[in-house]
BAGU-876426 format. One record per residue (C-alpha): residue number from 0; residue in one letter; x, y, z. Coordinates in nm, 4 decimals, decimal comma. Layout:
<sites>
site resi:NUM | resn:A | xx:X | yy:Y | zz:Z;
...
</sites>
This chain:
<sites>
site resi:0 | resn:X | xx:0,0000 | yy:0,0000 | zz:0,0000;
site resi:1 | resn:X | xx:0,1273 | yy:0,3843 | zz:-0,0529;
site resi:2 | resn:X | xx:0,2086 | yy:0,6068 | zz:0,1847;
site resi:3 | resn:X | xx:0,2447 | yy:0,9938 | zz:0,1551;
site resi:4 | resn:X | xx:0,2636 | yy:1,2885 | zz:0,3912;
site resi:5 | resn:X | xx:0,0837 | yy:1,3650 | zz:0,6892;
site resi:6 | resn:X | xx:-0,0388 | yy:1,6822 | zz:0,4620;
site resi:7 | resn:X | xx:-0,1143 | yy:1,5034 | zz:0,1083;
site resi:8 | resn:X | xx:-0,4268 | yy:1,2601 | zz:0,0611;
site resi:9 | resn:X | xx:-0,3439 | yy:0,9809 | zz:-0,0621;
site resi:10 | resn:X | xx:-0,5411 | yy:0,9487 | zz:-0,3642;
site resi:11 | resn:X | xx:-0,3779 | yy:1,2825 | zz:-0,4706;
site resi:12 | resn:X | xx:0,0282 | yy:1,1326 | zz:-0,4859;
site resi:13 | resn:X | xx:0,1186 | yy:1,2465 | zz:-0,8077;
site resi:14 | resn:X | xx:0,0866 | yy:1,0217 | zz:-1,0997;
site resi:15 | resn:X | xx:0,1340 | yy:0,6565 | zz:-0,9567;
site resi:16 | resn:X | xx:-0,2204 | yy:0,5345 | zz:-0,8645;
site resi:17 | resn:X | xx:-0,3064 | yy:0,3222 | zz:-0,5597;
site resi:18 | resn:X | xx:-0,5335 | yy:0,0468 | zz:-0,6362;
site resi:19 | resn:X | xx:-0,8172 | yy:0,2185 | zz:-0,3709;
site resi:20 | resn:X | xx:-0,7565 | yy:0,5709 | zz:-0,5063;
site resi:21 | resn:X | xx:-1,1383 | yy:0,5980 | zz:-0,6723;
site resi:22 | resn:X | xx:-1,2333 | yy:0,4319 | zz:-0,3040;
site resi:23 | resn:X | xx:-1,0302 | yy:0,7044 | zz:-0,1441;
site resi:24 | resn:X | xx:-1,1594 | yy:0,9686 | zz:-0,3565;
site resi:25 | resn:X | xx:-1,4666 | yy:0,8769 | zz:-0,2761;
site resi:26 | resn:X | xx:-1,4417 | yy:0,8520 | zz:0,0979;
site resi:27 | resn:X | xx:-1,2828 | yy:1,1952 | zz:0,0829;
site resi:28 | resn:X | xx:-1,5828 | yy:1,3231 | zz:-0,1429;
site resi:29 | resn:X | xx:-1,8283 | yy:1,1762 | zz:0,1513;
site resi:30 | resn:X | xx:-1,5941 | yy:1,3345 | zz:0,4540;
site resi:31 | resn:X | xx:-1,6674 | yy:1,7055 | zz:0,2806;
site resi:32 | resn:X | xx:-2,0194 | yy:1,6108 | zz:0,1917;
site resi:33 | resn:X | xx:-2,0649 | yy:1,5438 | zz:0,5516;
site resi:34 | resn:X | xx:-1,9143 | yy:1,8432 | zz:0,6715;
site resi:35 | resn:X | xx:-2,0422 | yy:2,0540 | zz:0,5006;
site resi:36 | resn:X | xx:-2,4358 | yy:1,8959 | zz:0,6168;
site resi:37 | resn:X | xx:-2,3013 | yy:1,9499 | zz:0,9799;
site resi:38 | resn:X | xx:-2,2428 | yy:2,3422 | zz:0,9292;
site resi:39 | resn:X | xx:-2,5416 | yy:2,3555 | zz:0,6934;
site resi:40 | resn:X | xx:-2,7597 | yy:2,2071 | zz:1,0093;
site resi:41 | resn:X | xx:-2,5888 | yy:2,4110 | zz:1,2573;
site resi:42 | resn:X | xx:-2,7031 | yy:2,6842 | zz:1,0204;
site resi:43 | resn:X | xx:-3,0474 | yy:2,5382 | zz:1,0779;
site resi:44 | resn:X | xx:-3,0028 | yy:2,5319 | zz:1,4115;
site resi:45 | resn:X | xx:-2,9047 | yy:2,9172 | zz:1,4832;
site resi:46 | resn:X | xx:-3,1550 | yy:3,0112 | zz:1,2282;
site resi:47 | resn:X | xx:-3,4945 | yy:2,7985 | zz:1,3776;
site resi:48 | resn:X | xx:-3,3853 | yy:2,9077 | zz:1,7124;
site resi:49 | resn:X | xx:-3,4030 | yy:3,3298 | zz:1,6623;
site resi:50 | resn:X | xx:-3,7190 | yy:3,2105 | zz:1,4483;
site resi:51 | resn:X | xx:-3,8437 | yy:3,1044 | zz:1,8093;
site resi:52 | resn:X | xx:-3,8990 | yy:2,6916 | zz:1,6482;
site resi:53 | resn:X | xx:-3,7649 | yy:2,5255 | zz:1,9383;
site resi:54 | resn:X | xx:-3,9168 | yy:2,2012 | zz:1,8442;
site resi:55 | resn:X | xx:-3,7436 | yy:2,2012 | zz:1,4843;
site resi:56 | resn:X | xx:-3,4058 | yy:2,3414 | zz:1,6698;
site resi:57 | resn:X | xx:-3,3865 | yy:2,0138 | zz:1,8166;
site resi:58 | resn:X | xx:-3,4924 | yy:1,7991 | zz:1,5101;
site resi:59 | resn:X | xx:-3,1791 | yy:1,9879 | zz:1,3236;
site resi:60 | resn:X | xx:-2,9419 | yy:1,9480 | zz:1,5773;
site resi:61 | resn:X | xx:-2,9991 | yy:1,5230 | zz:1,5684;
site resi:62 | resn:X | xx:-2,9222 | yy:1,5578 | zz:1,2450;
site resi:63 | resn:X | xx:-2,6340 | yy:1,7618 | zz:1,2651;
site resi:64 | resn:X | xx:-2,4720 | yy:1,4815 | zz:1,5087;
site resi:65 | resn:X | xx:-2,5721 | yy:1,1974 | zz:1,2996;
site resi:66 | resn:X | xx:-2,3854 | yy:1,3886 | zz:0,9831;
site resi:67 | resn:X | xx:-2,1002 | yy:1,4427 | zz:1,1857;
site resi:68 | resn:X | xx:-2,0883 | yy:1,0660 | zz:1,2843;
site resi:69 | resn:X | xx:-2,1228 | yy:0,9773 | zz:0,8934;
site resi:70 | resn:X | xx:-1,7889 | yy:1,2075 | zz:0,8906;
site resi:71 | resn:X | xx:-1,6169 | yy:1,0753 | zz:1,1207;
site resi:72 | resn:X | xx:-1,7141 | yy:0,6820 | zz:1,0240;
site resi:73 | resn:X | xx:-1,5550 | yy:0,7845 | zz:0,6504;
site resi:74 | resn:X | xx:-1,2619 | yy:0,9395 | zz:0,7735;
site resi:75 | resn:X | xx:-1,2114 | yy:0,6217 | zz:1,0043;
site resi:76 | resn:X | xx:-1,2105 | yy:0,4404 | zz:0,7152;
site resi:77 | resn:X | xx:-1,0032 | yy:0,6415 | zz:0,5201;
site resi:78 | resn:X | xx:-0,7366 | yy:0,5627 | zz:0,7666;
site resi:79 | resn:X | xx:-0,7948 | yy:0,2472 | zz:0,7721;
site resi:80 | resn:X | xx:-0,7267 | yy:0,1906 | zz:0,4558;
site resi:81 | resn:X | xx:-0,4022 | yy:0,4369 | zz:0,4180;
site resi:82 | resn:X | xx:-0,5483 | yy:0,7139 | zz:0,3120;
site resi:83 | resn:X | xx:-0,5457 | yy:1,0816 | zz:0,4975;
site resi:84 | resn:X | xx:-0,8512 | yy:1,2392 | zz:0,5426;
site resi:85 | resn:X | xx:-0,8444 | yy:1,6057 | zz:0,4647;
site resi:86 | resn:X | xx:-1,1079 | yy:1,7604 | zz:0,6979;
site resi:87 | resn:X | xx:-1,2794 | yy:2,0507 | zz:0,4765;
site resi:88 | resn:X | xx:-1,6602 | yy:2,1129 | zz:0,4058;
site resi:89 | resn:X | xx:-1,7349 | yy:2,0628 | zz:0,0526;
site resi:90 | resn:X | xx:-1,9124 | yy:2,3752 | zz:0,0373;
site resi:91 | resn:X | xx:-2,0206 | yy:2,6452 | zz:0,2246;
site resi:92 | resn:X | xx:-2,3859 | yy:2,6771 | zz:0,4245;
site resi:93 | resn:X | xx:-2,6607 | yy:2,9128 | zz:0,3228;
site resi:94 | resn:X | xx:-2,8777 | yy:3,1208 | zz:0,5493;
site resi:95 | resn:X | xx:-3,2829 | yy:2,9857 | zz:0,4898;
site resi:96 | resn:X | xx:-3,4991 | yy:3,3325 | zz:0,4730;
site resi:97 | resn:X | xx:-3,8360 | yy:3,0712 | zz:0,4966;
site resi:98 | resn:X | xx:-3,9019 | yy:2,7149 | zz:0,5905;
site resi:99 | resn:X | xx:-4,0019 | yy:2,6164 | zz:0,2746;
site resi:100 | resn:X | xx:-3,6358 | yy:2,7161 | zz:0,1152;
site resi:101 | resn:X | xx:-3,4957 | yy:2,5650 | zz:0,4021;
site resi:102 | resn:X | xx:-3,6250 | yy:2,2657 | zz:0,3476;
site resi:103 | resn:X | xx:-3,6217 | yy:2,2244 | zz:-0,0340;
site resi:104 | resn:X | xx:-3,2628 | yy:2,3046 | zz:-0,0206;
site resi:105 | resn:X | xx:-3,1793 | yy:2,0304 | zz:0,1773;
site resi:106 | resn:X | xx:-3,4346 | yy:1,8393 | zz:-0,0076;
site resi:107 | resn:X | xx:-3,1842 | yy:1,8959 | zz:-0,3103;
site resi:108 | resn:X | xx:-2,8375 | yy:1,8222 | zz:-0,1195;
site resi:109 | resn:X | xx:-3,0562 | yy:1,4552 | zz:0,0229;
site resi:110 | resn:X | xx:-3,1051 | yy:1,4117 | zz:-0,3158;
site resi:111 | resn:X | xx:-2,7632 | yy:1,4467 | zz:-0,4309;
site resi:112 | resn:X | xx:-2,6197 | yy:1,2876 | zz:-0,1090;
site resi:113 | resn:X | xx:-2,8018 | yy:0,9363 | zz:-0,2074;
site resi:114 | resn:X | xx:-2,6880 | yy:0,9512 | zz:-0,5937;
site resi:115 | resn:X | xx:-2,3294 | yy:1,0003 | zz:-0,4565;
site resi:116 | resn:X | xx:-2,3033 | yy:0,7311 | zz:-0,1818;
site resi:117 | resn:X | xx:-2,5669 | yy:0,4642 | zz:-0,4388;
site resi:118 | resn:X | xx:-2,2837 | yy:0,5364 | zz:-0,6919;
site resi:119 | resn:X | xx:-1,9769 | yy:0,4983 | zz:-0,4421;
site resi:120 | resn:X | xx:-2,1450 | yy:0,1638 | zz:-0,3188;
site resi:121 | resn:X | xx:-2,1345 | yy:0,0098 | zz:-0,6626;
site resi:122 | resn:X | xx:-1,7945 | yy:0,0952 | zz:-0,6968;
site resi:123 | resn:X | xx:-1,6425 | yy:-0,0176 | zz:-0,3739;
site resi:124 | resn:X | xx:-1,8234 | yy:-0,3064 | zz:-0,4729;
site resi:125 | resn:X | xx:-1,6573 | yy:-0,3283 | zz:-0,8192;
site resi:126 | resn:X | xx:-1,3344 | yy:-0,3253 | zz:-0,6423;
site resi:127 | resn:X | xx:-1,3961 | yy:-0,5971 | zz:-0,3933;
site resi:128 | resn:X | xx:-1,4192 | yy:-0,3537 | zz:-0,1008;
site resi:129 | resn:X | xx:-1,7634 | yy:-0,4687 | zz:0,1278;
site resi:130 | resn:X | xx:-1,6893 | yy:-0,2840 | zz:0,4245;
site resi:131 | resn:X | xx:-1,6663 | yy:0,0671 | zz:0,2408;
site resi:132 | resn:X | xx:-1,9260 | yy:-0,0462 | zz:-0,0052;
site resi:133 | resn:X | xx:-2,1235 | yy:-0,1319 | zz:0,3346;
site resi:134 | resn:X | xx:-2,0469 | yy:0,2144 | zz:0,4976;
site resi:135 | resn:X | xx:-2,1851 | yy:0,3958 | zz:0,1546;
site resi:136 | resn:X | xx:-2,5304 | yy:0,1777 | zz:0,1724;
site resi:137 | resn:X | xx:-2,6500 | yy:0,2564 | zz:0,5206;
site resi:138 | resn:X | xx:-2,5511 | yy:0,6140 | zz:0,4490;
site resi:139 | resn:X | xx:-2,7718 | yy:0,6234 | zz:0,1177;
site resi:140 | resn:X | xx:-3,0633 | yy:0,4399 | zz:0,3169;
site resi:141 | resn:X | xx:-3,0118 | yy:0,7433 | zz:0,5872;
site resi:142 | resn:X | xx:-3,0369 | yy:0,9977 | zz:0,3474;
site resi:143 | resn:X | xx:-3,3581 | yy:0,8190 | zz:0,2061;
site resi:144 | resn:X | xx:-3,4989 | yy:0,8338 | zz:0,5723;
site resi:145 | resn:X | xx:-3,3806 | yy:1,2215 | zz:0,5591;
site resi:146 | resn:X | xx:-3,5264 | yy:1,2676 | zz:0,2342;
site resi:147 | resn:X | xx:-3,8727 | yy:1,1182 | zz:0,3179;
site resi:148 | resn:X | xx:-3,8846 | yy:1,3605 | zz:0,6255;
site resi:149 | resn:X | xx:-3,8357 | yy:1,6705 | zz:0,4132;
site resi:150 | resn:X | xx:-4,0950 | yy:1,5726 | zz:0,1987;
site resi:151 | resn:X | xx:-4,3012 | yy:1,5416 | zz:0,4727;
site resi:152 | resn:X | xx:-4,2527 | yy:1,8357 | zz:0,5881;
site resi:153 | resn:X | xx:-4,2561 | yy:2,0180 | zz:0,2695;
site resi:154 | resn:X | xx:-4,6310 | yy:1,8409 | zz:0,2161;
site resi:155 | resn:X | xx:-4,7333 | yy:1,9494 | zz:0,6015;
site resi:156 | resn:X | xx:-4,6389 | yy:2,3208 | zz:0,5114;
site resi:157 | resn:X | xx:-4,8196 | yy:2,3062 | zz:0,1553;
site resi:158 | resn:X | xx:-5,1285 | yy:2,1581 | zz:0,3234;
site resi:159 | resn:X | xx:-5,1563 | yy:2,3294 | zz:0,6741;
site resi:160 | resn:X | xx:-5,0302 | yy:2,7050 | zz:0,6119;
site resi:161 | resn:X | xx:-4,7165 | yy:2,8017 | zz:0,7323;
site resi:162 | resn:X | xx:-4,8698 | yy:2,9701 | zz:1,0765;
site resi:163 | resn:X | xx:-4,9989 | yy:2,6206 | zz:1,1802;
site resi:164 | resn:X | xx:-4,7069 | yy:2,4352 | zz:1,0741;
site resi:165 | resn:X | xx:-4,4618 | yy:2,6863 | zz:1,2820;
site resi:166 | resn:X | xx:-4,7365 | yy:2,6398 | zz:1,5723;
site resi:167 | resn:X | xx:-4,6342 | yy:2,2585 | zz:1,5492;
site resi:168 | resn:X | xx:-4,2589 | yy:2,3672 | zz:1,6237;
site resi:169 | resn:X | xx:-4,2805 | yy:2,5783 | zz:1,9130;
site resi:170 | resn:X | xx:-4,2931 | yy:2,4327 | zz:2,2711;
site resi:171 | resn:X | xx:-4,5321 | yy:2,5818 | zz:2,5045;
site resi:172 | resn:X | xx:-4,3634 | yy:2,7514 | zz:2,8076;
site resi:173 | resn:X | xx:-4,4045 | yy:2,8517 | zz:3,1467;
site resi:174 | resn:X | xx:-4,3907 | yy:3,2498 | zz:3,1790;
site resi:175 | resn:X | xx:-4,2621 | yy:3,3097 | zz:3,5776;
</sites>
């Protein structure tokens, strides 16, 4: 197996090709996919909290964490198999000015996020990798579950009005 620098992915070392590189390029791809779906929720987060949606605050930040364990799980096994992982967000968040933006623009990265890692499977899978081709799956079949709830929501806020979908998201509370 290659080795390179502590600073240089692996999959980058010049012309000589390791026999995982596409597997490595695609584990990096997934690392800054991921990344970038953590700040893009923590976005979320900030952004459904000022909007007072306390409820939906907490929805975003589970998914936040579960992105950032998809990151780390690919950048395990990036290491594991020689690679470096090279921890940048593959692009930067944007600020929501409505639910409904908010959630078809993540309905749009969900959508991208499961052609990626249904693509990546098949080629781990090509090159006689299961346990990457294994990581990629589950993550696609997440970002189906993800994708299903935005729909969802999208439907709820087409059907009810936003002012009795936000009334969904807010917690009652005890004035003192």
């Amino acid at each position: 197996m290659s080795t390179c620098s502590s600073r240089t992915p692996i999959y980058s070392t010049g012309n000589t090709m390791t026999e995982n590189s596409k597997t490595l390029k695609n584990l990096q791809t997934a690392v800054s996919m991921e990344l970038a779906a953590v700040n893009q929720y923590l976005l979320h987060i900030l952004t459904t909290e000022s909007w007072g949606l306390d409820k939906l605050a907490v929805k975003m930040r589970a998914e936040m964490l579960e992105e950032l364990g998809h990151a780390e799980e690919y950048a395990r096994r990036m290491i594991f198999l020689g690679g470096v992982p090279v921890m940048t967000a593959a692009k930067t968040p944007t600020l929501s000015q409505s639910l409904q933006e908010m959630f078809e623009a993540d309905l749009v990265d969900e959508k991208d996020a499961i052609s990626f890692y249904s693509r990546a499977a098949r080629e781990a899978d090509d090159a006689h990798d299961i346990g990457t081709r294994d990581l990629f799956e589950r993550t696609a079949m997440d970002e189906e579950g993800h994708m299903s709830w935005l729909e969802l929501q999208l439907s709820l806020l087409q059907r009810m009005g936003e002012p009795a979908f936000i009334a969904m998201q807010i917690n009652a509370t005890v004035v003192e």
